[in-house]
C-alpha positions as CSV (number, residue, x, y, z in Angstrom):
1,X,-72.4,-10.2,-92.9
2,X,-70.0,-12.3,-95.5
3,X,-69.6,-10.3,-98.8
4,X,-70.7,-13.0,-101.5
5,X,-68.5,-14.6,-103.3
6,X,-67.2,-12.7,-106.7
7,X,-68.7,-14.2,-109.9
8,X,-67.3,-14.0,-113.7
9,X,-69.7,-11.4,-114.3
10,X,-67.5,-9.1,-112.3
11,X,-64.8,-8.0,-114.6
12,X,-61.9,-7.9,-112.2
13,X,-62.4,-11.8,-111.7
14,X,-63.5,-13.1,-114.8
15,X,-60.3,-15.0,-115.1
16,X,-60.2,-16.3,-111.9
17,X,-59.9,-19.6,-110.1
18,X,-63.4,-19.2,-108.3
19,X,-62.7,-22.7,-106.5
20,X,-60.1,-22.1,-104.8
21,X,-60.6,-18.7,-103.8
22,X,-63.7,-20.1,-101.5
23,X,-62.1,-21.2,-98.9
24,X,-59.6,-17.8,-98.9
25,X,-62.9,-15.8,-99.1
26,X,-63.2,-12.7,-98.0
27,X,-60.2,-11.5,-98.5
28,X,-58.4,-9.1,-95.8
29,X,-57.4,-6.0,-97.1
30,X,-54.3,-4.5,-96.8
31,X,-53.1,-0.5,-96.7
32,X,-50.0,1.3,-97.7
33,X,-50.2,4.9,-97.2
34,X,-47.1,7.3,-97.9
35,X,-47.0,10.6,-96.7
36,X,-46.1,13.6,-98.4
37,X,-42.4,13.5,-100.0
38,X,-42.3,10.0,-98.3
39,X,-40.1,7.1,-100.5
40,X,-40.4,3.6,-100.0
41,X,-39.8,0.1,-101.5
42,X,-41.9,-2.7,-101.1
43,X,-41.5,-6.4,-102.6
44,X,-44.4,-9.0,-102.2
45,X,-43.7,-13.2,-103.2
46,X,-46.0,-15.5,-103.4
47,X,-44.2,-18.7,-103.8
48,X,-46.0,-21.4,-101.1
49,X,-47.6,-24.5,-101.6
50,X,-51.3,-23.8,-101.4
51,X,-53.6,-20.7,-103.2
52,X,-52.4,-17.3,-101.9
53,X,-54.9,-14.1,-102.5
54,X,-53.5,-10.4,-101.2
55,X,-55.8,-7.1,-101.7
56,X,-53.9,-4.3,-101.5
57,X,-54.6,-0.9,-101.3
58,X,-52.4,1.9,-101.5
59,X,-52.1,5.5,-101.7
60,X,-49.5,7.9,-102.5
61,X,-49.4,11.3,-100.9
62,X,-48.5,14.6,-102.6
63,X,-44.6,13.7,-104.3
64,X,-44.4,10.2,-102.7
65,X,-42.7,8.0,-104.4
66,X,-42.9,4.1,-104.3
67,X,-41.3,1.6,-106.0
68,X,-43.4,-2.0,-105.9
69,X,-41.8,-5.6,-107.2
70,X,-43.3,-8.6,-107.1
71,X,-43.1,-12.1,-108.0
72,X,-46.8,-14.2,-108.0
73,X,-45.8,-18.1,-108.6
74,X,-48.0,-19.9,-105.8
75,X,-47.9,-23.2,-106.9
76,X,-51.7,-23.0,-106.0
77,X,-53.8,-20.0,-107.4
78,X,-51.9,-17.2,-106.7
79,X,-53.6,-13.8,-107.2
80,X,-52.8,-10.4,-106.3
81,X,-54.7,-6.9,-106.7
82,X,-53.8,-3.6,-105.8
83,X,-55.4,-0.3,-106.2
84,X,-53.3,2.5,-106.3
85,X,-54.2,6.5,-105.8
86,X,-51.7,8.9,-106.7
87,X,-51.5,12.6,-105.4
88,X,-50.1,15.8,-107.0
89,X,-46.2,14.8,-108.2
90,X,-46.6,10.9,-107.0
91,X,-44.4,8.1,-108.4
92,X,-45.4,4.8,-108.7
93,X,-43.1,1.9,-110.3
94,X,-44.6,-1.5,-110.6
95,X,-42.5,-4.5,-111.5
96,X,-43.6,-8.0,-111.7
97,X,-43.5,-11.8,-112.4
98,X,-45.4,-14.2,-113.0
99,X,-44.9,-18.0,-113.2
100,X,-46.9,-21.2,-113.4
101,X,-47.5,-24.7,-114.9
102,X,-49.7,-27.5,-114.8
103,X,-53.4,-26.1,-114.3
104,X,-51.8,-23.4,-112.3
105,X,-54.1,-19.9,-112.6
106,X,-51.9,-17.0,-111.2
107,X,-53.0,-13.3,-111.7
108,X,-52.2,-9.4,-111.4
109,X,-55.2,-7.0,-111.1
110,X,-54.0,-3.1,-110.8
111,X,-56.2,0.2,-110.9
112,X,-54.1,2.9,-111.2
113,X,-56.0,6.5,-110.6
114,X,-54.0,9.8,-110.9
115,X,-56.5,11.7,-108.9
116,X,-54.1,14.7,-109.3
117,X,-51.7,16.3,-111.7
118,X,-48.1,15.5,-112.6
119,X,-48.1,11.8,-111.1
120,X,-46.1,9.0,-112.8
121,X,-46.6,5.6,-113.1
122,X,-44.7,2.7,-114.8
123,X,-46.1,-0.9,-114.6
124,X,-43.9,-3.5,-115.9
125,X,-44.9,-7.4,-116.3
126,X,-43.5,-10.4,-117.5
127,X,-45.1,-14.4,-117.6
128,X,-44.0,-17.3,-117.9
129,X,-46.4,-20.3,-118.6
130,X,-46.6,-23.8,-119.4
131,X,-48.3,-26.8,-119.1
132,X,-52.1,-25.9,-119.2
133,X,-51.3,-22.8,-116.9
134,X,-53.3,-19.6,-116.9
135,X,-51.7,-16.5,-116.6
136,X,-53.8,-13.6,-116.1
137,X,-52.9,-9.3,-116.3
138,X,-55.9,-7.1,-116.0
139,X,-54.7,-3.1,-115.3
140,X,-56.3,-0.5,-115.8
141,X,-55.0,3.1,-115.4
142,X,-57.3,6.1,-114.8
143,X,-56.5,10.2,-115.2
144,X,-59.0,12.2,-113.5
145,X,-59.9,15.4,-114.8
146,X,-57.4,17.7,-114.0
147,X,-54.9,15.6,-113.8
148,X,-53.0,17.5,-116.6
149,X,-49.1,16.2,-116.8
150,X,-49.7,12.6,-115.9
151,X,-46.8,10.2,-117.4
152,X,-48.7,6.4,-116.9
153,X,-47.7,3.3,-119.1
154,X,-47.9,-0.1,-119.1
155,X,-45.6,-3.1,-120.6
156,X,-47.1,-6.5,-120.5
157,X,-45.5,-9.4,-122.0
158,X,-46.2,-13.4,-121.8
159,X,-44.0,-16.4,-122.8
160,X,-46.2,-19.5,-123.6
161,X,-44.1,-22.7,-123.6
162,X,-46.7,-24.8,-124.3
163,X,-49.9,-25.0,-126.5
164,X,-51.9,-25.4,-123.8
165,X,-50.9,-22.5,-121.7
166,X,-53.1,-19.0,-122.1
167,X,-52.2,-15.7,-121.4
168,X,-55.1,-13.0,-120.4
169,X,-53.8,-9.5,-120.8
170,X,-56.4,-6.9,-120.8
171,X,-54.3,-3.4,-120.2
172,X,-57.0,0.1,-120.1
173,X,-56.6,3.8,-120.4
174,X,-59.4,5.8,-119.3
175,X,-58.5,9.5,-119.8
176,X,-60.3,12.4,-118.2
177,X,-57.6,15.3,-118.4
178,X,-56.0,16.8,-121.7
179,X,-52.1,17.4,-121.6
180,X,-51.5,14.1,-120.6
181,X,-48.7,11.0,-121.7
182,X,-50.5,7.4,-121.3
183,X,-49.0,4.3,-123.2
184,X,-49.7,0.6,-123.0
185,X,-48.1,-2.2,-124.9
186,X,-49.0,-5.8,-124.6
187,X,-47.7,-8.8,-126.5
188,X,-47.8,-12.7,-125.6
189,X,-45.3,-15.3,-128.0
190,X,-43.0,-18.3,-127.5
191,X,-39.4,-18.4,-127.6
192,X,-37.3,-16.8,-130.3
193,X,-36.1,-19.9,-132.4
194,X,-33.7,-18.4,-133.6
195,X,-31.9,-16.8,-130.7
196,X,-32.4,-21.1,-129.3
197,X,-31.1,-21.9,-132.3
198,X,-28.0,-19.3,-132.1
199,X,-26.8,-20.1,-128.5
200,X,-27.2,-23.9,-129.4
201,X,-24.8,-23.5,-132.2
202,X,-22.5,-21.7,-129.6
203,X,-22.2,-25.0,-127.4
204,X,-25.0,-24.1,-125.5
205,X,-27.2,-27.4,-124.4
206,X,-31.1,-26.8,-125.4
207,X,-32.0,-26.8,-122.3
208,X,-29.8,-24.3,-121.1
209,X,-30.4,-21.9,-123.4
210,X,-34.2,-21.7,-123.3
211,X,-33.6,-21.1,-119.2
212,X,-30.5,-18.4,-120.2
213,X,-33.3,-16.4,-122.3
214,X,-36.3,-17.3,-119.9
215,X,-33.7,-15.7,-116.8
216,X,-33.4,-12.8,-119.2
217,X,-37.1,-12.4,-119.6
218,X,-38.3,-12.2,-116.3
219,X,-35.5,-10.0,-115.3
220,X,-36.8,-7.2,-117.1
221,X,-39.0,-7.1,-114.1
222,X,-36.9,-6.9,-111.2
223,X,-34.6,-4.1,-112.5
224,X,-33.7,-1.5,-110.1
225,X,-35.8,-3.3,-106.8
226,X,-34.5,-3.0,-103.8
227,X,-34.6,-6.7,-103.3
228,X,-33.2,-7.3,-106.7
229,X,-31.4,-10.7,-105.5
230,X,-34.2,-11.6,-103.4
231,X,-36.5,-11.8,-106.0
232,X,-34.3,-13.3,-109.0
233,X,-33.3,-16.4,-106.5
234,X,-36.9,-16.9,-105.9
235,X,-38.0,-16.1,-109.6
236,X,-35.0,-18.8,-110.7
237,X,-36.3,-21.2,-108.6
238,X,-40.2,-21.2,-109.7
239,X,-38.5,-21.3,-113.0
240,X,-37.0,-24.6,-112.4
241,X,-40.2,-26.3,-111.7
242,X,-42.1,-24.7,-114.3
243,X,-39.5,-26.0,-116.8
């Protein structure tokens, strides 16, 4: 039997481009496991013509340690969740970007659960939107009890070049366990005017400056992945069309 199609009444798609997730519908899950003391590295980019939708769980074994990157700028609706379970001692680094113009909708969806104590994880994301684009960041991070000694945060950030673009952020703690260090900062702006207005006066074309600082921006993302290059070449050019 065909699961139903999500509604808005379910929180983890109440942003979404309903429309064109139909013909994508269901989904096919994906699974990344990591053993015990296991490290890997995995980047994701979702940069084709039509909507792309991944599901993906994953789940960290006791001091595995993954580091995750990302770039979502489907020139469709671009969407991409992952649900994450840490063991005793996990890491789990999350990096991403996210670009779109037009009527573009592209989105992140993360649960994070520390089932167990002394796991770490550190989600970082950055957006770039203009047109009428939709740029959405729902994450939420969960300690279960017991999990004394968890480190989790979460920096979101969105840079609306239009009036007409909208950024969605909707970070969440929810805290079981005592003896524990959770953070999340969230904060969604336009270019600094001034810094524009500095580089300008430096010889800098206007143009060129508001890409230099937009580069600079999404970078924050991609610092330390493994496919550092990878994803800044691909970043630059979704950057292009959105500007």
């Amino acid at each position: 039997m065909t699961a139903a199609l999500p509604t808005r009444h379910d929180e983890a798609w109440r942003y979404a481009d309903l429309g064109a997730l139909a013909p994508l519908w269901p989904v096919t899950p994906e699974t990344i496991v990591l053993a015990a003391g296991e490290t890997a590295a995995h980047t994701l980019i979702l940069n084709g013509a039509g909507a792309e939708v991944r599901d993906i769980t994953i789940t960290l074994g006791e001091g595995a340690h993954l580091a995750f990157h990302a770039l979502n700028a489907a020139r469709g609706y671009g969407r991409m969740a992952l649900r994450v379970t840490l063991a005793r001692g996990a890491r789990f680094e999350f990096g991403a970007a996210q670009l779109a113009a037009g009527d573009q909708t592209v989105e992140i969806v993360t649960e994070v659960v520390h089932a167990e104590p002394d796991a770490t994880s550190h989600q970082i994301v950055r957006q770039v939107l203009a047109g009428r684009a939709t740029g959405n960041y729902l994450g939420r991070v969960v300690v279960a009890r017991g999990a004394v000694g968890t480190d989790g945060n979460q920096s979101i950030r969105a840079m609306l070049l239009d009036r007409g673009a909208t950024a969605n952020a909707r970070p969440e703690l929810e805290i079981h366990a005592d003896d524990v260090k959770c953070a999340h900062g969230c904060a969604i702006g336009e270019l600094d005017k001034d810094a524009l207005f500095y580089l300008a006066s430096r010889g800098l074309p206007p143009a060129a400056a508001k890409a230099l600082m937009l580069q600079a921006f999404l970078a924050e993302a991609f610092v330390g992945a493994h496919d550092e290059d990878r994803l800044t070449t691909a970043a630059l050019a979704a950057l292009e069309t959105v500007l």
